[in-house]
MIMI-862282 format. One record per residue: x, y, z of N, C-alpha, C, O in turn; residue in three letters. Coordinates in pm, 1 decimal. Atoms other than C-alpha are relative to their C-alpha. Layout:
BEGIN
+----------+----------+----------+----------+----------+----------+----------+----------+----------+----------+----------+----------+---------+
:     n_c1 :     n_c2 :     n_c3 :    ca_c1 :    ca_c2 :    ca_c3 :     c_c1 :     c_c2 :     c_c3 :     o_c1 :     o_c2 :     o_c3 : residuo :
+----------+----------+----------+----------+----------+----------+----------+----------+----------+----------+----------+----------+---------+
:        X :        Y :        Z :        X :        Y :        Z :        X :        Y :        Z :        X :        Y :        Z :     ALA :
...
+----------+----------+----------+----------+----------+----------+----------+----------+----------+----------+----------+----------+---------+
This chain:
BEGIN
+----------+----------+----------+----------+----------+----------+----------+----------+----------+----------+----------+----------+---------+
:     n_c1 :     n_c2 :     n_c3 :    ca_c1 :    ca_c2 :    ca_c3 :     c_c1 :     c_c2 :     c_c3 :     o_c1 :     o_c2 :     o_c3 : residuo :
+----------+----------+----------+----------+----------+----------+----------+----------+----------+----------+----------+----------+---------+
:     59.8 :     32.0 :   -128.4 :   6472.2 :  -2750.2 :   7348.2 :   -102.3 :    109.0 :     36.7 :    -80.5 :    227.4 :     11.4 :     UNK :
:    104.3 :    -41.9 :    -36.6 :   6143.6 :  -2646.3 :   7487.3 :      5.4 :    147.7 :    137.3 :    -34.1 :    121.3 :    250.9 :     UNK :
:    -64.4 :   -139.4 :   -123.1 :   6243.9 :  -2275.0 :   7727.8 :    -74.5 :    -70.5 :     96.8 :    -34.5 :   -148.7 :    183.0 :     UNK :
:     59.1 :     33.6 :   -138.1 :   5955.9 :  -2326.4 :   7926.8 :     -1.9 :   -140.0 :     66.2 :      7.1 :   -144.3 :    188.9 :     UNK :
:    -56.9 :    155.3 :    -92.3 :   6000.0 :  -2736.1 :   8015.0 :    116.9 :     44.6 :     29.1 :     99.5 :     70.2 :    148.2 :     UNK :
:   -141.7 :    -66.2 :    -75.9 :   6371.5 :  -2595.7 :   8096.6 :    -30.9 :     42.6 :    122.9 :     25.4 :    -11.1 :    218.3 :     UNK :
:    -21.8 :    -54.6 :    -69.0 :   6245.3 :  -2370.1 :   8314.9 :    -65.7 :    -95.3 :     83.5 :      7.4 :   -140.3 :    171.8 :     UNK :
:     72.1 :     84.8 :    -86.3 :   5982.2 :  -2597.3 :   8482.4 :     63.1 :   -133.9 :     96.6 :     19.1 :   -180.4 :    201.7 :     UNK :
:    -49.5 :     81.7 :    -30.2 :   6235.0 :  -2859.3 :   8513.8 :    123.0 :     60.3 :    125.0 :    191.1 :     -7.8 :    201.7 :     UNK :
:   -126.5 :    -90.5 :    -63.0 :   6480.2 :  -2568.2 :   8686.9 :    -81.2 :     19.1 :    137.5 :    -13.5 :     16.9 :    240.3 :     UNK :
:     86.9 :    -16.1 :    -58.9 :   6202.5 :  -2518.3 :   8892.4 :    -40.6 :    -92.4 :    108.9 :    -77.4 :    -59.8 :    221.8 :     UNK :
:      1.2 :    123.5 :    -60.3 :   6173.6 :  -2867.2 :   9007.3 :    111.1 :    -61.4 :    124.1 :    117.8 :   -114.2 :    235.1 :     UNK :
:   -180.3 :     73.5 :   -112.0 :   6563.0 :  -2935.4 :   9098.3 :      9.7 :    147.2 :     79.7 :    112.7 :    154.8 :    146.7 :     UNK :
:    -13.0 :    -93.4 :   -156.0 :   6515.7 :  -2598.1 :   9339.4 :    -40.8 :    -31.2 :     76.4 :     16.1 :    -27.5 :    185.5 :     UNK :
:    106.1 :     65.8 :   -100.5 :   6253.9 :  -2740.1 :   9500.1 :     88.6 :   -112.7 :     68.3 :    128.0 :    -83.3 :    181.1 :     UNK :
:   -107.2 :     44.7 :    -53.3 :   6492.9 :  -3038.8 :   9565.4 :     51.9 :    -24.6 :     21.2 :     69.3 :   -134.8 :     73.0 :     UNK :
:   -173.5 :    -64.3 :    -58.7 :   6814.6 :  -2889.9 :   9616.6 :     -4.9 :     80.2 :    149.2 :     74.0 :     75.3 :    243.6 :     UNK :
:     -8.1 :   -105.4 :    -48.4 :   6704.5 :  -2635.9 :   9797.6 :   -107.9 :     23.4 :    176.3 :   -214.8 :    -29.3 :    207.3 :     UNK :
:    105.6 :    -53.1 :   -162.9 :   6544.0 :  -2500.1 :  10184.4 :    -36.1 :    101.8 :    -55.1 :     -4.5 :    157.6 :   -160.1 :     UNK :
:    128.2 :   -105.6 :    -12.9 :   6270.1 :  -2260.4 :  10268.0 :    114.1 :     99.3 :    112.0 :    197.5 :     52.0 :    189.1 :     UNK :
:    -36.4 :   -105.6 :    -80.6 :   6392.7 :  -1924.9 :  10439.5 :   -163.9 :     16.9 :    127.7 :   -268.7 :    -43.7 :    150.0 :     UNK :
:    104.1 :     -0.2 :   -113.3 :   6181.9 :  -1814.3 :  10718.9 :   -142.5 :     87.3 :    -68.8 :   -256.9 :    102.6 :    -26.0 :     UNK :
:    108.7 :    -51.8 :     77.7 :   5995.6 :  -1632.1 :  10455.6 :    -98.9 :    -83.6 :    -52.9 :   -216.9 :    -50.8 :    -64.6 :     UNK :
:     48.9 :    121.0 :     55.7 :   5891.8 :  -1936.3 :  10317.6 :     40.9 :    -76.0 :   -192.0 :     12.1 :   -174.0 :   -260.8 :     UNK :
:    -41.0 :     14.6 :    125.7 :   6058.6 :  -1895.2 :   9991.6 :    116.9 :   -123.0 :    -21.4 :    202.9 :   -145.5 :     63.8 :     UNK :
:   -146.3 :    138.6 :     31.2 :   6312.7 :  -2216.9 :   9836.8 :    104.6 :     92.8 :    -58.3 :     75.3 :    168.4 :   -150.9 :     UNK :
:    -83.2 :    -24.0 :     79.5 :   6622.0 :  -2104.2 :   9751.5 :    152.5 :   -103.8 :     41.5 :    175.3 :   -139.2 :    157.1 :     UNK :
:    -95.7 :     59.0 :     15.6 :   6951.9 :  -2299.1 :   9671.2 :    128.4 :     84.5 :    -67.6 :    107.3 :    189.5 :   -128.3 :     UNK :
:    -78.9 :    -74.1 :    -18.8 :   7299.6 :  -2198.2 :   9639.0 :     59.4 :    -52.5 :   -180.3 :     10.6 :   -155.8 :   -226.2 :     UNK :
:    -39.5 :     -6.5 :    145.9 :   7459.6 :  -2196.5 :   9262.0 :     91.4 :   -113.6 :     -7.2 :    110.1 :   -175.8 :   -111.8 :     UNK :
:   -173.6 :     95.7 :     14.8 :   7767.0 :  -2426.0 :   9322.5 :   -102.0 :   -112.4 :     52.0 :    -67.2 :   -222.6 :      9.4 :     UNK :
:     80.8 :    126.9 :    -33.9 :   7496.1 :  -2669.2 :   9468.9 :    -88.7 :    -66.6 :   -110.6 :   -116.3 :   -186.6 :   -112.2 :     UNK :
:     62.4 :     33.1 :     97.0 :   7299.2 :  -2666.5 :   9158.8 :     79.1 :    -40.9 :    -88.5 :     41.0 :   -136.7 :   -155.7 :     UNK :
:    -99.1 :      5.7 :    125.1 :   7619.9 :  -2650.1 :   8915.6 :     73.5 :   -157.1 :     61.1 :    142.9 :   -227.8 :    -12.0 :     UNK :
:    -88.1 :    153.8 :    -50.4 :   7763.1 :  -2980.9 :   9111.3 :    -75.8 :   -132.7 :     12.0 :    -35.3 :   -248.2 :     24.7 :     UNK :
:    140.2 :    130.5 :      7.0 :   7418.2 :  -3188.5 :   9107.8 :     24.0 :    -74.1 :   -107.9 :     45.3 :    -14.4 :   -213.4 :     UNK :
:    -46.5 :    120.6 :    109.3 :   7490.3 :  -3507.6 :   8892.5 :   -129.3 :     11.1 :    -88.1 :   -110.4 :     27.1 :   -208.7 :     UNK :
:    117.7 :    -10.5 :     54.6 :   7096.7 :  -3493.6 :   8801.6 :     -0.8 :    121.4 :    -69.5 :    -60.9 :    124.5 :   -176.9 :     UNK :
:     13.2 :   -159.5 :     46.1 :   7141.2 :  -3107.5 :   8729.7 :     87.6 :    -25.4 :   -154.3 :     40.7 :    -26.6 :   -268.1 :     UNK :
:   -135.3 :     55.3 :    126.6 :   7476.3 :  -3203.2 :   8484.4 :    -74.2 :    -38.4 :   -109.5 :    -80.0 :     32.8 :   -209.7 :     UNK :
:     66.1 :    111.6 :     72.5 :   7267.2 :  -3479.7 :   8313.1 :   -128.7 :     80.6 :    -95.3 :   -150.5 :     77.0 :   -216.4 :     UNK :
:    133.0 :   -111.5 :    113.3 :   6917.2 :  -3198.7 :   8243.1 :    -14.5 :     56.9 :    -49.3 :   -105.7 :     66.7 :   -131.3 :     UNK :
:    -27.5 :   -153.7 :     74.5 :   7049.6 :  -2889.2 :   8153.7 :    108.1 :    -15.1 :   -134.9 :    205.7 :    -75.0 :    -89.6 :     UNK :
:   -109.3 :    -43.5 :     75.7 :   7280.5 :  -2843.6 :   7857.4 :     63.0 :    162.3 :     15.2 :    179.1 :    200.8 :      1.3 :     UNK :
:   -119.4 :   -132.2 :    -22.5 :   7341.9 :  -2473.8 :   7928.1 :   -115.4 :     62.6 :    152.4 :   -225.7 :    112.4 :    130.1 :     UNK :
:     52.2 :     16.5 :    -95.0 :   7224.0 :  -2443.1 :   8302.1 :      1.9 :    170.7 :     -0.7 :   -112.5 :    216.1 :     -2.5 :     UNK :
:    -15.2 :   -151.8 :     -6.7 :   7323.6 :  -2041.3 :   8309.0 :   -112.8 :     36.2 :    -80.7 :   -213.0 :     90.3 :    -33.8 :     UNK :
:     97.0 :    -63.8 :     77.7 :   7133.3 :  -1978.9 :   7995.8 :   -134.2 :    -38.4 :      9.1 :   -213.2 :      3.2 :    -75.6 :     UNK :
:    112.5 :     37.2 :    -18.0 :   6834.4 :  -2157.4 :   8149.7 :    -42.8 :     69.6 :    119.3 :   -161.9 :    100.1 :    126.9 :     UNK :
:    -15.0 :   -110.5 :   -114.7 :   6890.4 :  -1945.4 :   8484.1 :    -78.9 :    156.3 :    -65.2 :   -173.5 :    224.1 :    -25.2 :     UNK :
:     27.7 :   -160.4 :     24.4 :   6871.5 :  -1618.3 :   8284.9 :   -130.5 :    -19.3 :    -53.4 :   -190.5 :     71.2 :      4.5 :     UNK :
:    124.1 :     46.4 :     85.5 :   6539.3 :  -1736.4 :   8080.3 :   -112.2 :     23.6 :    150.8 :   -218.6 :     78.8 :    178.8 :     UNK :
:    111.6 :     12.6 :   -145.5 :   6409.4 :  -1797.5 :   8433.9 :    -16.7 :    113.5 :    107.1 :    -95.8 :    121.8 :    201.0 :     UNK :
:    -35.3 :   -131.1 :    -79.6 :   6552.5 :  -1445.9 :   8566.6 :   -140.1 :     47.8 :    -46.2 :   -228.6 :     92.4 :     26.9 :     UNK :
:     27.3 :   -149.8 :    131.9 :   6380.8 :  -1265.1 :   8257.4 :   -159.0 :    -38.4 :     26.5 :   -246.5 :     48.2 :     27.5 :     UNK :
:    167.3 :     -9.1 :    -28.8 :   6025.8 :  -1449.1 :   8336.0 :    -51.3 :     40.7 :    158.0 :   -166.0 :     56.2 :    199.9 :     UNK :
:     66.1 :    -27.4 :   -150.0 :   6029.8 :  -1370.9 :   8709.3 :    -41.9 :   -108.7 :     86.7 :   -126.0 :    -81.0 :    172.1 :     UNK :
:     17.0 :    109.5 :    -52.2 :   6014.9 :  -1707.9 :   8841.3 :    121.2 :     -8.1 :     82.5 :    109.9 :    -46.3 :    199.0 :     UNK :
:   -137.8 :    -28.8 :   -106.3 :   6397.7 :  -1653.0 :   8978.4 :     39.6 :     45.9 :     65.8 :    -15.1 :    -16.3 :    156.8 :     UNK :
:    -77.5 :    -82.5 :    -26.9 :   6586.1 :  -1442.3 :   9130.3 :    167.8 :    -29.0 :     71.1 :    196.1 :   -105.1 :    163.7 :     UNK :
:   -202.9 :    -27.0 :    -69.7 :   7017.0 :  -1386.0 :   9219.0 :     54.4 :     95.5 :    -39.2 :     17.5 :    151.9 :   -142.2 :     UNK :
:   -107.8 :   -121.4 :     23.4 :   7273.3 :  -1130.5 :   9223.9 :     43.7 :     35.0 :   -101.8 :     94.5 :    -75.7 :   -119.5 :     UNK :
:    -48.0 :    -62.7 :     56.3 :   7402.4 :   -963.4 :   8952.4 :    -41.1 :   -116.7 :   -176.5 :   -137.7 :   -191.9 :   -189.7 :     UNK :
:     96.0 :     53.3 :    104.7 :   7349.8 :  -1112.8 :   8591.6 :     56.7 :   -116.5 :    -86.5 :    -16.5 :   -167.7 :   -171.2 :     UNK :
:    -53.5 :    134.4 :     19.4 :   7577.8 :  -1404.0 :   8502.4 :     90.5 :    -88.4 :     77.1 :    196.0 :    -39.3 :    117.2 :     UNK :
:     -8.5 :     49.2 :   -138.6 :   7647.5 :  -1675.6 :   8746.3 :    121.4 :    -65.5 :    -61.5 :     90.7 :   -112.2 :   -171.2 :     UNK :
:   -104.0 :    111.4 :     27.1 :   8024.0 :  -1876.8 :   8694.4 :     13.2 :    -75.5 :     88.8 :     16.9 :    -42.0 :    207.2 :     UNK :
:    -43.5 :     94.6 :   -116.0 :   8090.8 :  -2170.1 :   8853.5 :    130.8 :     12.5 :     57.4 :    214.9 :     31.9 :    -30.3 :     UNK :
:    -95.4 :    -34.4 :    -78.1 :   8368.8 :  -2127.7 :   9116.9 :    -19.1 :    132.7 :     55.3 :    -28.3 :    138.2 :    177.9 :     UNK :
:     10.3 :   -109.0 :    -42.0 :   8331.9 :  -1782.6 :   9151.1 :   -149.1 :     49.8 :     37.4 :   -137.0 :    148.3 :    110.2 :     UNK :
:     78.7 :    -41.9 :    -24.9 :   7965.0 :  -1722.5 :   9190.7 :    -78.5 :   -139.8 :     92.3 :   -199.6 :   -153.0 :    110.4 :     UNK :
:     71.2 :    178.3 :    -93.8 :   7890.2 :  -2104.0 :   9409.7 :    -98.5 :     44.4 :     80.0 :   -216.4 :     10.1 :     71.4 :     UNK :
:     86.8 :    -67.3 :   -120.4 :   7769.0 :  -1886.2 :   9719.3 :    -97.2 :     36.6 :    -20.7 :   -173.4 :     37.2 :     76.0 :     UNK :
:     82.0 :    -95.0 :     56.9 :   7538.7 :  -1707.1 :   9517.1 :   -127.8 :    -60.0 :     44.4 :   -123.7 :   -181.7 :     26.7 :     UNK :
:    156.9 :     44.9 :    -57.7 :   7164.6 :  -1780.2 :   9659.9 :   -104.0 :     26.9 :   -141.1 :   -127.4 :    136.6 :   -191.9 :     UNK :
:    116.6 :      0.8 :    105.0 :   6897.4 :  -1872.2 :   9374.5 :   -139.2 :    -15.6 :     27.8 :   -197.9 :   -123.4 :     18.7 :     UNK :
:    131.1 :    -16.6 :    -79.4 :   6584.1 :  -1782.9 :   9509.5 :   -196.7 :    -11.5 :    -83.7 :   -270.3 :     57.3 :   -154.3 :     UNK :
:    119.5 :     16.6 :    118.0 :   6266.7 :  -1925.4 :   9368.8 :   -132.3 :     88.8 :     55.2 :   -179.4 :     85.3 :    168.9 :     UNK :
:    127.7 :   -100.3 :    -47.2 :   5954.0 :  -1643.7 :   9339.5 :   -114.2 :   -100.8 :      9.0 :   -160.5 :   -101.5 :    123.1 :     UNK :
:     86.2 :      9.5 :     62.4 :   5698.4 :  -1831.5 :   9211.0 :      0.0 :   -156.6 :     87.9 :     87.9 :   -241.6 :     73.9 :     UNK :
:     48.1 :    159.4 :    -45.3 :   5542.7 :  -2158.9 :   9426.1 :    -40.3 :    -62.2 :   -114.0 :    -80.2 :   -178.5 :   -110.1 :     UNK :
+----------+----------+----------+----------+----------+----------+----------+----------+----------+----------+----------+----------+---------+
């Protein structure tokens, strides 16, 4: 699979999943992305498409691998309009 269509497509379901802060930035919450039926269906390894998207600077979240259940809250904050 193609990284960057991954990421573009990761890119897409933030947009909307996800609200604008007052900054104006989209971000969505991890357990919202990991529970999306559409999300399930695009990604085969949704984490390892996360970190791809950390490492180009198009992302950003807390600490450096996200689990579902334990990291849900976690805010995925998109840089890059």
């Amino acid at each position: 699979m193609n990284v960057e269509h991954e990421i573009s497509l990761l890119v897409e379901e933030i947009r909307r999943l996800g609200t604008k802060n007052a900054d104006g930035q989209v971000s969505v919450k991890f357990g919202v992305l990991f529970a999306d039926e559409k999300c399930a269906n695009l990604f085969e390894a949704l984490v390892g498409t996360l970190k791809a998207a950390k490492r180009r600077k198009i992302i950003t979240y807390q600490g450096e691998l996200l689990l579902q259940g334990v990291h849900d809250n976690v805010d995925i904050m998109l840089l890059q309009d």
